[in-house]
FILOTOR-500195 format. One record per residue (C-alpha): residue number from 1; residue in one letter; x, y, z. Coordinates in Angstrom, 1 decimal, decimal comma. Example, Ala and Ser with C-alpha at 12.3 -4.5 7.8 and 13.67 -1.06 7.14 Angstrom:
REM residues 2
 resi resn      X      Y      Z
    1    A   12,3   -4,5    7,8
    2    S   13,7   -1,1    7,1
REM end
This chain:
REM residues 299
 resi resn      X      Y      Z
    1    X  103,1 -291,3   -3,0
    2    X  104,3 -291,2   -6,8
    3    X  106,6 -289,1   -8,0
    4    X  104,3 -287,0   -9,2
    5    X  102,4 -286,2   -6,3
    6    X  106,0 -285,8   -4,6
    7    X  107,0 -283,0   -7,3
    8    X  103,2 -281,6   -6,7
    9    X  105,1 -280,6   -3,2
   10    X  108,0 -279,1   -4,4
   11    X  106,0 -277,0   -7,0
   12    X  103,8 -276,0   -4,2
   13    X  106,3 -275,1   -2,0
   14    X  108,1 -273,5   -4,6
   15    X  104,8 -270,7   -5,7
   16    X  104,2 -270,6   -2,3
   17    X  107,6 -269,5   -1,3
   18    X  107,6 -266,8   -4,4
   19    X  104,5 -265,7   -3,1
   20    X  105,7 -265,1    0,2
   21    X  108,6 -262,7   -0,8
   22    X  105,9 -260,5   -1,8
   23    X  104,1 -261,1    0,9
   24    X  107,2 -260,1    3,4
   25    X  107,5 -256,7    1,3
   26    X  104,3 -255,9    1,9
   27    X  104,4 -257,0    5,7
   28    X  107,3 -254,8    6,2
   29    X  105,8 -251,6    4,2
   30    X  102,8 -252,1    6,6
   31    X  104,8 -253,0    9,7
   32    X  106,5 -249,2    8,5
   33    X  103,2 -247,6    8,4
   34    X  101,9 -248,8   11,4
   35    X  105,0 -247,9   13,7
   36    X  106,6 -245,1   11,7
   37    X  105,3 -241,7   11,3
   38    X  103,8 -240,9    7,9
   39    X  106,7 -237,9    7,5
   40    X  109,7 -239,4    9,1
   41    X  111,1 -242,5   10,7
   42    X  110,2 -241,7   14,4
   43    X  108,2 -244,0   16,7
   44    X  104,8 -243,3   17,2
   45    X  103,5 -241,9   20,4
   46    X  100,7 -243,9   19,9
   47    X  100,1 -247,5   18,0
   48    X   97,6 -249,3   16,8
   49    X   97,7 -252,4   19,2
   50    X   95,2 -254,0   17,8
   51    X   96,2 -253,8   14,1
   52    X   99,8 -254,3   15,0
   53    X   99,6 -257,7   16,7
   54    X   96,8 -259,5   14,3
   55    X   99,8 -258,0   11,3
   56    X  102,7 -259,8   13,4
   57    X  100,0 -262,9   14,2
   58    X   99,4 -263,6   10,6
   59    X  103,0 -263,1    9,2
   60    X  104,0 -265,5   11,8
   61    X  101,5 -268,0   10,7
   62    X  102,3 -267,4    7,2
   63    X  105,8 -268,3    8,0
   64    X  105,0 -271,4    9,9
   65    X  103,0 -272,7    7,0
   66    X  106,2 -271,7    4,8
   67    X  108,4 -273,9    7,0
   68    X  106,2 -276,8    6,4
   69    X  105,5 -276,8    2,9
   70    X  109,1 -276,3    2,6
   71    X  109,4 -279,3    5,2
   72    X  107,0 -282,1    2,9
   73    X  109,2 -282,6    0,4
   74    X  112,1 -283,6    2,2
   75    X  109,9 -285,8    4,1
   76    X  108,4 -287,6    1,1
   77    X  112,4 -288,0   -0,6
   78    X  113,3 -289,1    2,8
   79    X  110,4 -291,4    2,9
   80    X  109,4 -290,1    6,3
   81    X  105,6 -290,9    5,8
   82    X  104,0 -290,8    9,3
   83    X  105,6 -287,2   10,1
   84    X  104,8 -286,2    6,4
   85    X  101,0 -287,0    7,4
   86    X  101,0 -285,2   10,8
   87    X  102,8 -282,1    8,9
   88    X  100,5 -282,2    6,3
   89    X   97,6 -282,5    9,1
   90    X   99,2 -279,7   11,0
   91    X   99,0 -277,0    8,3
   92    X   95,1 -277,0    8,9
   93    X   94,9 -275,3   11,8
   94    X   97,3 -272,7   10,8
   95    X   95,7 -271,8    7,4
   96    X   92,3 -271,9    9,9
   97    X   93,6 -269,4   12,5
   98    X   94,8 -267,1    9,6
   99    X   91,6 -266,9    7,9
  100    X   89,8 -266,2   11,0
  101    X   92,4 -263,2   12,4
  102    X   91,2 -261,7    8,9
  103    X   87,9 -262,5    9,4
  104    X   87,8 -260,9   12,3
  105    X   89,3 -258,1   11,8
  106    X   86,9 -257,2    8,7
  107    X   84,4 -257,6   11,1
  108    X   85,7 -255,4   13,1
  109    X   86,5 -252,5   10,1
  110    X   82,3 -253,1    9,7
  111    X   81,4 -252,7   13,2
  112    X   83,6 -248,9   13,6
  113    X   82,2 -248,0    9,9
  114    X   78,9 -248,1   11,1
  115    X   79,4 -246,5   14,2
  116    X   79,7 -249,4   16,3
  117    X   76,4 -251,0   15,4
  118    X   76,1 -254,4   16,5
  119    X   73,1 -255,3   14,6
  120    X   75,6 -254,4   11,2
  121    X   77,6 -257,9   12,6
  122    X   75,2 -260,3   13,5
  123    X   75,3 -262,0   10,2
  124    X   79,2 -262,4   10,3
  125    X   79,7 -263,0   13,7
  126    X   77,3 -266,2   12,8
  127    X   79,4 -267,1    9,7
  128    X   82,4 -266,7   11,8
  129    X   81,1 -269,3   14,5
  130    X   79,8 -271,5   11,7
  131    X   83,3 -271,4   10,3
  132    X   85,2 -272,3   13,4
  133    X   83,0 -275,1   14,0
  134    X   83,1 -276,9   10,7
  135    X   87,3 -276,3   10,0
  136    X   87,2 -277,9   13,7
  137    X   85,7 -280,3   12,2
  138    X   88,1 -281,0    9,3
  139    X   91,2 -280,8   11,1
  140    X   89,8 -283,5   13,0
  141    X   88,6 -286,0   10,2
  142    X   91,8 -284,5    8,9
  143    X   93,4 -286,8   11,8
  144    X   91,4 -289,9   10,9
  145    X   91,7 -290,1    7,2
  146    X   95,5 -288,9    6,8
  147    X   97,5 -289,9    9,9
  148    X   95,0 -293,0   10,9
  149    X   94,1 -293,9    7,5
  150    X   90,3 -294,0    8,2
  151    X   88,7 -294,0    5,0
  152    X   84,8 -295,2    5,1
  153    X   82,3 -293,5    3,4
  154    X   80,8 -291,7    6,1
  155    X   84,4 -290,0    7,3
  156    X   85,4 -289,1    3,5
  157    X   81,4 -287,6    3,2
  158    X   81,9 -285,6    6,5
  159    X   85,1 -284,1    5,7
  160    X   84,2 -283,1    2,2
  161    X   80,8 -281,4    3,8
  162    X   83,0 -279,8    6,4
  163    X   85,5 -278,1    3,7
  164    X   82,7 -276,9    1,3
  165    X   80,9 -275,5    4,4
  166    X   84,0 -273,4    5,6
  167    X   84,6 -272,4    1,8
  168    X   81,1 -271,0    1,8
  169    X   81,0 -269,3    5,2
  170    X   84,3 -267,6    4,4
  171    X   83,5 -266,6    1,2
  172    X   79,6 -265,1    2,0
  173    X   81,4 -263,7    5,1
  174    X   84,0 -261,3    3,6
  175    X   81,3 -260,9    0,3
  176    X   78,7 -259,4    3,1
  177    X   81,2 -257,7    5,1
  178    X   83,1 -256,0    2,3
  179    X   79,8 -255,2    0,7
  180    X   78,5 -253,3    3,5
  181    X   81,5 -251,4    4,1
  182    X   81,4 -250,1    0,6
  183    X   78,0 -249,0    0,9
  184    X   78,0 -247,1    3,9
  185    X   81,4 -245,1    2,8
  186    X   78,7 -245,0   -0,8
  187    X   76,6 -243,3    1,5
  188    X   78,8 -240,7    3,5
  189    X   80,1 -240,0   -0,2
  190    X   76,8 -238,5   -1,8
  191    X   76,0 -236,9    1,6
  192    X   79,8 -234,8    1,4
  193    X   79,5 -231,9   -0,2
  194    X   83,2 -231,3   -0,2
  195    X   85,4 -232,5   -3,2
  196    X   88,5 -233,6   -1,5
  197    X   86,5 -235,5    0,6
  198    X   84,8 -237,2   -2,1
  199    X   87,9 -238,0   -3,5
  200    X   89,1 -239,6   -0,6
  201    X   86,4 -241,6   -0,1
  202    X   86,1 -243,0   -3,1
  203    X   89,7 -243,6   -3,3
  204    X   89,0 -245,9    0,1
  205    X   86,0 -247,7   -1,5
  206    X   88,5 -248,7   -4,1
  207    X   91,1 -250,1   -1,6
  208    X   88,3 -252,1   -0,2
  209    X   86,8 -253,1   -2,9
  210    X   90,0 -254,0   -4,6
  211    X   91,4 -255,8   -1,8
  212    X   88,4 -257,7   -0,8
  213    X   88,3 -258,6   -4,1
  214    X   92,0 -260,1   -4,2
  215    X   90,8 -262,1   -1,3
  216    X   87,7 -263,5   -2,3
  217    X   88,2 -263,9   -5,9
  218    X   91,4 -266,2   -4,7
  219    X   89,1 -268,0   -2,6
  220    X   86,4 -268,7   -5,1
  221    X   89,2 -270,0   -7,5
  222    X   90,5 -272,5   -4,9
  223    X   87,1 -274,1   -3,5
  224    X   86,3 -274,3   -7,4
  225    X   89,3 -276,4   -8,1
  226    X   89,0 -278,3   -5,4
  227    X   85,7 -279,5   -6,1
  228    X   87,1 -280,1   -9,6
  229    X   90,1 -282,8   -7,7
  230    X   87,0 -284,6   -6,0
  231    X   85,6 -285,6   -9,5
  232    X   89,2 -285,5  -11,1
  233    X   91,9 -287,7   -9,7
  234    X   94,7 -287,8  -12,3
  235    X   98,1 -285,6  -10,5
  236    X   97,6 -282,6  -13,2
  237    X   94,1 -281,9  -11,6
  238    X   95,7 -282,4   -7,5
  239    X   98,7 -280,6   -8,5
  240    X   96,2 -277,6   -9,8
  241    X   94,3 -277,9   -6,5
  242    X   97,3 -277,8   -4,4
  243    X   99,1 -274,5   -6,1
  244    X   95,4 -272,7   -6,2
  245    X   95,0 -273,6   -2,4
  246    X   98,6 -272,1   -1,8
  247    X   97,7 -268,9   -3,8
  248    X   94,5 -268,4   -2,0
  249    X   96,5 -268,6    1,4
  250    X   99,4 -266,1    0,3
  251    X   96,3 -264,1   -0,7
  252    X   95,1 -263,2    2,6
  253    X   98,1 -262,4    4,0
  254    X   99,0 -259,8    1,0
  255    X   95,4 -258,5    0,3
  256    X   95,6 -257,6    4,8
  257    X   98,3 -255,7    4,7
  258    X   97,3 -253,6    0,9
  259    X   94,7 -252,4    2,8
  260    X   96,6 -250,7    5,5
  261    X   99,5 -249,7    2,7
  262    X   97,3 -247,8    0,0
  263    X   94,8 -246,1    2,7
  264    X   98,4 -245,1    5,2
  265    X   99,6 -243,8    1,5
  266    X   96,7 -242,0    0,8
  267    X   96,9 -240,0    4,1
  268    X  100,1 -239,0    4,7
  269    X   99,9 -238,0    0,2
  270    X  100,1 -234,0    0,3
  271    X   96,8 -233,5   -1,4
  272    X   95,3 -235,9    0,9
  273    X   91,3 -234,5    2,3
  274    X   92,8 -235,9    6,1
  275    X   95,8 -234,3    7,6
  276    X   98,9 -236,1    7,5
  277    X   99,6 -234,8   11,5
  278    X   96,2 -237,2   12,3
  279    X   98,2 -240,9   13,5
  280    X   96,2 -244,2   12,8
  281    X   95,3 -244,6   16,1
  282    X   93,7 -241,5   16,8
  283    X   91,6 -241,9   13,9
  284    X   89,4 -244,7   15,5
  285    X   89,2 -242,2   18,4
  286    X   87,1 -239,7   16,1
  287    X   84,7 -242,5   15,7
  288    X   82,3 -240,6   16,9
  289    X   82,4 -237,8   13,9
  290    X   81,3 -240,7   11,9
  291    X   83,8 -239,8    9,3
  292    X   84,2 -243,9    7,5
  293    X   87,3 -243,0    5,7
  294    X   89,1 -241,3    9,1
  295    X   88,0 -244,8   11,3
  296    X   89,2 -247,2    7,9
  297    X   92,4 -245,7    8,5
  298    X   93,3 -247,5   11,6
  299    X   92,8 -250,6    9,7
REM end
């Protein structure tokens, strides 16, 4: 590699490792929300187990990938080029498994909205397999054109195919998703006749909106400037792709947890329409009431 691709991995390492401080305050704000009563600083009788794990999954991926793009550098000074390449490979997966744990749970936020209608999820649950096929298929061609140096036409046409296919599942995935969460809270919102209950729920179509947003936005930045490396070569343009990919990824993590922060805030807030005695978890349990901004709050 040339020295400037080398410094390309410092300066990515480097955002990404700014990034990543705000992503541990935000972990640890939602980590508090999520354990913690809203009041005081007790234990929860009761967590949400599900919300809790994917929060310590992802920070723990994030974290991995930290230690790795922290890790390249000192490989390239070090001249270390066959671990560099299986490093570099290895940070697929990770960034893969992330996405999907968000995914998922979004999915999941859409199926409880609507009342735990499966016809609602169809369409994701298909972009979600469609994903998990085609970054399987990237880490793998991955393999063969970094760490074996395959690099015929048709392995360098697969693997481009394979990321722009992932780009564009995740992105219509969390557009759809986010999209029909928002309207159905849209709905409940002209149906209420109560005020503080429209206020709440349009202060929870914000948090989505926003944070979905933050997300996809990111996203749509980074497959846009990697399509912009493919047809530019020069180290300004790879550098570019490299610190938009990083952003994207810090993204996910931070835009994750917002959701949990500003919604927790909004309930245990004094003039909030739910009561502040109501925990996360028992929220989903009201499901059945059909109130959307009571079952978002477990998110």
């Amino acid at each position: 590699m040339t020295t400037f691709e080398s410094n390309g991995q410092i300066i990515r390492a480097f955002v990404f490792a700014i990034l990543s401080g705000m992503y541990i305050a935000t972990f640890l704000h939602c980590t508090r929300w999520l354990v913690f009563n809203d009041d005081e600083l007790t234990l929860r009788k009761r967590f949400s187990w599900l919300m809790l794990c994917v929060t310590w999954l992802i920070f723990a991926l994030t974290m991995a990938t930290l230690a790795l793009w922290c890790t390249l550098p000192i490989l390239l000074m070090r001249n270390e080029m066959q671990l560099f390449k299986t490093l570099l490979v290895s940070t697929a997966p990770i960034e893969a498994l992330t996405s999907m744990l968000a995914d998922i749970v979004l999915i999941y936020r859409c199926w409880v909205v609507y009342n735990r209608n499966w016809h609602v999820i169809y369409f994701p649950m298909f972009m979600m397999l469609v994903y998990t096929c085609f970054a399987a298929l990237v880490l793998y061609y991955s393999v063969l054109i970094v760490v074996y140096s395959e690099t015929s036409v048709i392995s360098t046409e697969v693997y481009r195919a394979a990321v722009v296919l992932t780009y564009t599942c995740t992105i219509v995935l969390n557009i759809y998703t986010t999209s029909s969460i928002v309207f159905k809270i849209w709905r409940v919102t002209k149906e209420s006749s109560g005020i503080n209950t429209q206020r709440g729920l349009h202060f929870t179509i914000h948090v989505i909106a926003d944070s979905g947003m933050l997300f996809t936005l990111s996203t749509i930045l980074a497959f846009i400037m990697w399509l912009y490396t493919l047809k530019n070569t020069g180290p300004v343009a790879q550098m570019t792709g490299l610190i938009s990919g990083c952003i994207n990824y810090a993204m996910l993590g931070i835009a994750f947890n917002l959701i949990i922060i500003r919604v927790a805030t909004q309930r245990a807030s004094s003039d909030s329409y739910i009561d502040a005695t109501i925990t996360i978890t028992e929220m989903y349990r009201r499901y059945d009431a059909i109130d959307v901004s009571q079952a978002l709050n477990d998110q």
